[in-house]
C-alpha positions in Angstrom: 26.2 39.8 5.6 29.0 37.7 4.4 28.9 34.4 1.8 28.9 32.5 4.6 26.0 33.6 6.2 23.9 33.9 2.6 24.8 30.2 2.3 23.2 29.2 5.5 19.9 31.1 5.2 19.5 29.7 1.9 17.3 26.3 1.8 17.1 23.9 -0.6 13.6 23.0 -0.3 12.6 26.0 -2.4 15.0 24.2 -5.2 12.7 20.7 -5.0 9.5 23.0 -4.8 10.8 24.7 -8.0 11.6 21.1 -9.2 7.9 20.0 -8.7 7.1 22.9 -10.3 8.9 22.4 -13.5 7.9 18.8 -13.0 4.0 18.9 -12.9 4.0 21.4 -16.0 6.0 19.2 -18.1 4.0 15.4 -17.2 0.7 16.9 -16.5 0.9 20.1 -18.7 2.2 18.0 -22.0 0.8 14.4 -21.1 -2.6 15.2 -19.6 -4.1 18.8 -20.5 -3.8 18.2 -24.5 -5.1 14.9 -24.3 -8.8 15.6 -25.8 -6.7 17.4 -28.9 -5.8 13.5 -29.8 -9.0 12.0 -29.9 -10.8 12.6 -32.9 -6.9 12.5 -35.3 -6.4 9.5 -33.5 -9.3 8.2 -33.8 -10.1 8.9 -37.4 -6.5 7.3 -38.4 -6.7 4.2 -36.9 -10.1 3.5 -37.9 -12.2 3.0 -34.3 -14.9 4.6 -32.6 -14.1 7.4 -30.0 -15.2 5.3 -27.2 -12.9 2.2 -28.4 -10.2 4.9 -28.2 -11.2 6.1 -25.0 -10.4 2.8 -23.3 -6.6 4.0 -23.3 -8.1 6.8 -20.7 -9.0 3.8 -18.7 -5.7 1.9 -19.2 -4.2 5.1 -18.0 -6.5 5.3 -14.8 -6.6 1.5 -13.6 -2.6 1.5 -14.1 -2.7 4.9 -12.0 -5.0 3.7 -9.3 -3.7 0.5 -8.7 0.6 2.1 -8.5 -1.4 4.5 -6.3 -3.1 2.1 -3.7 0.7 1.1 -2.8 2.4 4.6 -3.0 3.0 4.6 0.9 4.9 1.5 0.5 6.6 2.2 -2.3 7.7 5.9 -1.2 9.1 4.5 2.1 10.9 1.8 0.5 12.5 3.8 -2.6 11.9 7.4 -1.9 10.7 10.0 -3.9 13.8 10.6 -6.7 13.6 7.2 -7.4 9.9 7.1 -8.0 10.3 10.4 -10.0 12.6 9.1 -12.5 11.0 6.2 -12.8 7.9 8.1 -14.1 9.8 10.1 -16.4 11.0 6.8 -17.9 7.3 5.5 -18.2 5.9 8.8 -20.0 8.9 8.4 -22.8 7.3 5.2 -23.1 4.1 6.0 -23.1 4.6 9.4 -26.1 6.7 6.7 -28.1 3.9 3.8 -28.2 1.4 7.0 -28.8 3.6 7.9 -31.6 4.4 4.7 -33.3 1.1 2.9 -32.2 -0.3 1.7 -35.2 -3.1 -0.7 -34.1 -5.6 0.3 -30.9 -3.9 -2.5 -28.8 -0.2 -0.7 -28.3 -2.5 2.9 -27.2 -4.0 0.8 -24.8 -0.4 -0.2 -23.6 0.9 3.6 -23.7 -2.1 4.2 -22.1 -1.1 1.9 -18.9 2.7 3.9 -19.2 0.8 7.0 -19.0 -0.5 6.2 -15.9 2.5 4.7 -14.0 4.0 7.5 -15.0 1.7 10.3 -13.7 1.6 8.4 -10.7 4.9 9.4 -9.4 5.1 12.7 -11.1 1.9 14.4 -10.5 -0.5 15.2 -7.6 0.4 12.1 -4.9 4.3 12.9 -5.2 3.7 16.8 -5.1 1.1 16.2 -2.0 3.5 14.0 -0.5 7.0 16.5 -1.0 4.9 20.0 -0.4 3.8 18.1 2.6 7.2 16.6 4.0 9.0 20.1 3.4 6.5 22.9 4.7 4.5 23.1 8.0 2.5 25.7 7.2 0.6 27.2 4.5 0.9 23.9 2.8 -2.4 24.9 0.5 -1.0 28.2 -1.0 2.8 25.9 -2.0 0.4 22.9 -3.3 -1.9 25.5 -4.8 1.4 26.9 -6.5 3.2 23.6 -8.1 0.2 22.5 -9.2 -0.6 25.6 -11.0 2.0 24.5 -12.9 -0.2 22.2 -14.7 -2.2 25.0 -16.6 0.5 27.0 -17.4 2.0 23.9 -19.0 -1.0 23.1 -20.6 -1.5 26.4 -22.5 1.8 26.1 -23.5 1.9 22.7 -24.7 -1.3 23.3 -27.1 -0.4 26.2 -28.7 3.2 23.7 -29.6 1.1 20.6 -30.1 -2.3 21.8 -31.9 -0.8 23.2 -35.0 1.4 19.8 -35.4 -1.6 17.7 -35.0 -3.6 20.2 -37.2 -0.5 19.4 -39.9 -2.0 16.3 -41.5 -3.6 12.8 -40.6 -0.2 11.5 -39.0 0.2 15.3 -37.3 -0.1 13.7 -33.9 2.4 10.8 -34.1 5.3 14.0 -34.5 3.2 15.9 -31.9 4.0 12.9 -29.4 8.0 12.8 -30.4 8.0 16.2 -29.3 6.5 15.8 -26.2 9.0 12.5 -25.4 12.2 15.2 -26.1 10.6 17.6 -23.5 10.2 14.8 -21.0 14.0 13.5 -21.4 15.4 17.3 -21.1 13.0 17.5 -17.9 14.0 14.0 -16.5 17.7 15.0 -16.6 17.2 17.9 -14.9 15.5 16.3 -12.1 17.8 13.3 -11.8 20.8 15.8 -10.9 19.1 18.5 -8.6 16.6 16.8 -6.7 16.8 15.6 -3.5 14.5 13.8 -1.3 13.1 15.1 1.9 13.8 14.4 5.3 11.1 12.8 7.1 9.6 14.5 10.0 8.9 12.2 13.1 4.5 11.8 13.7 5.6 13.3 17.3 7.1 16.5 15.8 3.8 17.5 14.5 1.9 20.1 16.8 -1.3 19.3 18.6 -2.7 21.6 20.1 -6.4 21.4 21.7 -6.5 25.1 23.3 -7.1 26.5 19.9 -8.9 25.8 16.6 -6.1 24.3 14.6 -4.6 26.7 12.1 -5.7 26.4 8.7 -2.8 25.1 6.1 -0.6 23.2 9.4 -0.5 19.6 10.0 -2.7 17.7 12.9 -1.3 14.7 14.5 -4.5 12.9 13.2 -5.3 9.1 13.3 -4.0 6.2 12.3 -5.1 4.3 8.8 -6.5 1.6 10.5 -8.9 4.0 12.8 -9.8 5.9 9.4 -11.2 2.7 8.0 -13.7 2.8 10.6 -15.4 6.0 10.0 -18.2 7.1 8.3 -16.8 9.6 6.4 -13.5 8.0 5.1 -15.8 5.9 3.3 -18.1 9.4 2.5 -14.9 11.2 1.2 -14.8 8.5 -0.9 -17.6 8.3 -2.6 -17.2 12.1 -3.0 -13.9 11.7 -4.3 -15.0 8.9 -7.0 -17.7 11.0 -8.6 -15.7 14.2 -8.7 -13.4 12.3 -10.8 -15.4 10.6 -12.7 -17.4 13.9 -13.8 -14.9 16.0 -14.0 -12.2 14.2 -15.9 -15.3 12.7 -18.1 -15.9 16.5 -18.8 -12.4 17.7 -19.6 -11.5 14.7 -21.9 -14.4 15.6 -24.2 -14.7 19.2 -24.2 -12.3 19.5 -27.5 -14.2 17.1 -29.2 -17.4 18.9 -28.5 -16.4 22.1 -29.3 -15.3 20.4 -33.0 -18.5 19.1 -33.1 -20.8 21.9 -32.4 -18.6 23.5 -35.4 -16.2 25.6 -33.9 -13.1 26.2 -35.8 -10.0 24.4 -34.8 -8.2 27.8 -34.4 -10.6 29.2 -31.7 -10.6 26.0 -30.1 -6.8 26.1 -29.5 -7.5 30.0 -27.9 -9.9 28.4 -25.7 -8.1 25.9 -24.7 -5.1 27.9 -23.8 -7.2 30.4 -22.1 -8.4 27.7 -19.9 -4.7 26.2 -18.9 -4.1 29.9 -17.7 -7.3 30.4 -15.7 -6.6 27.2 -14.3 -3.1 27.8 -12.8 -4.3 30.8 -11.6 -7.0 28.5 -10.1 -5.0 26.0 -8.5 -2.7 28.4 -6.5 -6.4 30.7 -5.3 -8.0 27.3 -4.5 -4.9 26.7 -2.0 -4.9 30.3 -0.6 -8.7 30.3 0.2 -8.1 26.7 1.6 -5.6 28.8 3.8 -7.9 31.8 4.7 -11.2 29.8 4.5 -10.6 26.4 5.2 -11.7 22.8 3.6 -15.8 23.6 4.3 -15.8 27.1 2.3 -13.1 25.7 -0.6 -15.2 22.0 -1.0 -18.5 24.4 -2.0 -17.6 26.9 -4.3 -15.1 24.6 -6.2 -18.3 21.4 -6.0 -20.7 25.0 -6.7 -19.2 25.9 -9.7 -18.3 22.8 -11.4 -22.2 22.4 -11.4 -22.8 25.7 -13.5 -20.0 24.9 -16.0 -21.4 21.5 -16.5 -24.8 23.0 -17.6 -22.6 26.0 -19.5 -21.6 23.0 -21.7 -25.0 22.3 -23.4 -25.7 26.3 -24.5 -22.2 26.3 -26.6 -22.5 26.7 -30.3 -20.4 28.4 -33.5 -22.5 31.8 -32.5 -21.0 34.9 -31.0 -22.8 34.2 -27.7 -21.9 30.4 -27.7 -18.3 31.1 -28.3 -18.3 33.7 -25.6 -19.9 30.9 -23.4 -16.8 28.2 -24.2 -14.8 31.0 -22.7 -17.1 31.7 -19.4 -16.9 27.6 -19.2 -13.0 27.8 -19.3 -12.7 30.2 -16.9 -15.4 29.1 -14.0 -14.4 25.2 -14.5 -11.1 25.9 -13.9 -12.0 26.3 -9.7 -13.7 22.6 -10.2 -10.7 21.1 -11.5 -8.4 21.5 -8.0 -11.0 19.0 -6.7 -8.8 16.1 -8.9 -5.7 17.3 -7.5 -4.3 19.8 -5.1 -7.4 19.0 -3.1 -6.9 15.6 -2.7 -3.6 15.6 -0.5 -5.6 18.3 1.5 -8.6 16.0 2.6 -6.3 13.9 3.4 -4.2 16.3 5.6 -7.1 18.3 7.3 -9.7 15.1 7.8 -7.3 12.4 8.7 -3.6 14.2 9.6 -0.3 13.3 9.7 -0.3 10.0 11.3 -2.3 8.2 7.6 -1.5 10.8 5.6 0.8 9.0 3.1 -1.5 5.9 2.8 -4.8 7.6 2.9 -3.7 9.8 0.3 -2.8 7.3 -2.0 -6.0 5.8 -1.3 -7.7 9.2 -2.3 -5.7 9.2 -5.4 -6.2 6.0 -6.5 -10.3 6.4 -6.1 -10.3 9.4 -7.9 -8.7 7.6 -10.9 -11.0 5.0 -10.9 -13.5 7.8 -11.6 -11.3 8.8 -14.4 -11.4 5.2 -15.7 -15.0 5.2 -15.8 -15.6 9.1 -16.6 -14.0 8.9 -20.1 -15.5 6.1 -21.6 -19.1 6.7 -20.0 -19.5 10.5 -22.1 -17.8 9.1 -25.2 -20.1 6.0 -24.8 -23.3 8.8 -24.2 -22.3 10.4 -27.5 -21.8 7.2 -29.2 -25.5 6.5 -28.3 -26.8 9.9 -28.8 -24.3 11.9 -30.8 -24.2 14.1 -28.3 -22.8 14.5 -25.2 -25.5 17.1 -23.6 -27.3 14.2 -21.6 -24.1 13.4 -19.8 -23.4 17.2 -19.4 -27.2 17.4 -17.6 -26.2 14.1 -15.8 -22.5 15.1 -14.2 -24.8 18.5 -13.0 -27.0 16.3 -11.1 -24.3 14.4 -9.7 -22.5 17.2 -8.5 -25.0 18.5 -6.5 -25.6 15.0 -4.3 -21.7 15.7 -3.8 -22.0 18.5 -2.1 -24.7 17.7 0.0 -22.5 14.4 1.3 -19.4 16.8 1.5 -20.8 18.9 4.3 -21.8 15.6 6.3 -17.8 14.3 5.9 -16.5 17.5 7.6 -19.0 17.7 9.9 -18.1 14.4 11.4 -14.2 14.8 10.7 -14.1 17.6 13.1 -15.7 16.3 15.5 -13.2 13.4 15.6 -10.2 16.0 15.2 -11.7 18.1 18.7 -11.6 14.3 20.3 -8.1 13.5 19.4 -6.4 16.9 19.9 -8.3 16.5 23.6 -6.8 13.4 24.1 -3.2 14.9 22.5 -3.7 18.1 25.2 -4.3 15.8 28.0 -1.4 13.5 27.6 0.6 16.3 27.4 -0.9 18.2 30.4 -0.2 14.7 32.4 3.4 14.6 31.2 4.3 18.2 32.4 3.0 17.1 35.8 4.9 14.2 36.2 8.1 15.9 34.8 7.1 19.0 37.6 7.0 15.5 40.5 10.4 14.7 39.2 12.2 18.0 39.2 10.7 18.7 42.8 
């Protein structure tokens, strides 16, 4: 085989895959997974209560939400590379304000950065590239890049940790690092990526003769028939509370760990052990999403983010209660892809290709309104009770009504994917037969 012929089999797509890649460990691996390393430093420097801090969570998820609600407008209008670097430019802005911050109004305002940012870096963008670029097997891909975000994390908190750890202002030079990672990334992306081609609604196969393959695109409905079923407004809800628990869990974990007195070193281990399990969980969640389909993935991930939340009360400085902070990082991990590589799939397998890009913003910016609320609500619980074990017992609760409601949304969505791939079969059948008329 000559140059030539290497050159031609090569494709680029698996260069912007690798991009997102490099791009979801840097934004959500540094900006997101240290996060609950900063509350208490933060906190105790500027003076405030740890849910007055919190409120920069919710800057962060209202700013993310809203950009979110208009992300099919704004990708069609300025593409993805645009939107990209225009993220990167809002998280330098948000780990400078972080760093130099020194009153709670200015974290609030890094806060609304952060989210901007993330909103065009993260799980919509990734949903919406992995989506445009492969036709099949789009769970495993998604299930990779966002891996990315664990393997990030762990890396970023064994850097960060021992900078906050140096002193009172630790964080502030914890934050300047993070902004010099971000411009390096940035650069990198501004130069090699390159936006996708955009794939005609036509192109995509529907076929009624056969269940649909698991990971491939549907032709689906539009977003104004998904407004009009039951369970968009379900998914919803599902989508809401998933987020709310679950990021409402992961911001505080840190802080409850310190405060059960466990020693800031083996919280740093456990931390990083749970940013590993959780790449590896991201890319299984998208191969048994593959295998399985949504109805198999939904449950175990909605089934085990149950047991970790009630894993959460039992941890304590003791041998055993350690050992448990390290069963919770592992098993919570296979919750957390309900927040993000699962979200472009709902939207994929219940609704298809024909709403997918505003539908999925829609699921996006839902789920951060859960974050909004998440944060503040178990800081607010310890606040009250200086503890958060009542909210632990709570989000468990929760989490089971979810998936209850979750089997009732598939239920119905395939029943309205049958109907439309019907229709899809028979329009074709008709077209053959009047192409046959003509050619005769």
């Amino acid at each position: 085989m000559n140059n030539s012929d290497q050159r031609k089999r090569f494709d680029y797509k698996w260069v912007i895959i690798g991009l997102c890649f490099l791009m979801v460990l840097v934004a959500l691996g540094f900006c997101s997974s240290p996060k609950s390393l900063y509350i208490v430093p933060i906190s105790n420097a500027l003076g405030i209560d740890r849910s007055v801090y919190s409120i920069t969570d919710s800057c962060r998820y209202v700013s993310t939400a809203i950009i979110n609600v208009f992300f099919g407008f704004l990708v069609a209008k300025f593409g993805p590379k645009k939107l990209i670097v225009a993220g990167f430019g809002s998280l330098i802005i948000s780990t400078l304000l972080y760093a130099f911050a020194p009153n709670v109004w200015l974290i609030y305002l890094a806060g609304v950065f952060l989210g901007i940012g993330l909103s065009w870096t993260t799980t919509t963008m990734v949903g919406y590239v992995v989506t445009r670029l492969c036709k099949e097997n789009k769970g495993t891909i998604m299930g990779a890049v966002l891996a990315s975000n664990g393997i990030g994390g762990a890396i970023a908190i064994q850097i960060i940790s021992p900078i906050i750890e140096s002193g009172a202002e630790g964080y502030r030079t914890a934050y300047i690092v993070v902004a010099c990672v971000l411009a390096v990334v940035g650069v990198l992306l501004l130069i090699f990526f390159k936006d996708p081609k955009r794939e005609p609604i036509d192109a995509v196969p529907a076929k009624s003769g056969a269940k649909k393959k698991r990971g491939t695109d549907w032709v689906g409905i539009s977003f104004k028939e998904a407004l009009h079923k039951k369970y968009f407004w379900g998914i919803l809800v599902c989508i809401f509370i998933s987020g709310f628990i679950l990021q409402g869990l992961s911001g505080v974990t840190a802080a409850h760990y310190r405060d059960v007195n466990i020693d800031a070193d083996t919280i740093s281990l456990i931390l990083s052990f749970h940013s590993l399990v959780l790449a590896a969980a991201k890319f299984l969640t998208g191969v048994i999403y593959d295998k399985a389909g949504l109805r198999a993935t939904t449950s175990w991930c909605i089934g085990v983010s149950i047991i970790s939340s009630l894993i959460l009360v039992f941890i304590d400085p003791s041998p055993l209660g350690i050992a448990l902070a390290f069963v919770y990082s592992a098993i919570s991990s296979f919750a957390l892809p309900l927040e993000t590589i699962m979200l472009p799939i709902y939207a994929s397998d219940l609704f298809g290709a024909k709403s997918f890009d505003k539908v999925l913003g829609i699921f996006v910016s839902v789920n951060t309104a859960g974050y909004a609320l998440g944060s503040p609500a178990f800081n607010l619980c310890y606040d009250i009770t200086k503890s958060y074990n009542v909210g632990f017992i709570a989000a468990a609760v929760a989490m089971v009504a979810v998936i209850v409601i979750v089997q009732f949304v598939i239920s119905s969505a395939r029943k309205t994917q049958i109907e439309v791939l019907a229709r899809e079969s028979a329009k074709s059948t008709e077209n053959d037969a009047v192409e046959a008329d003509i050619a005769n």
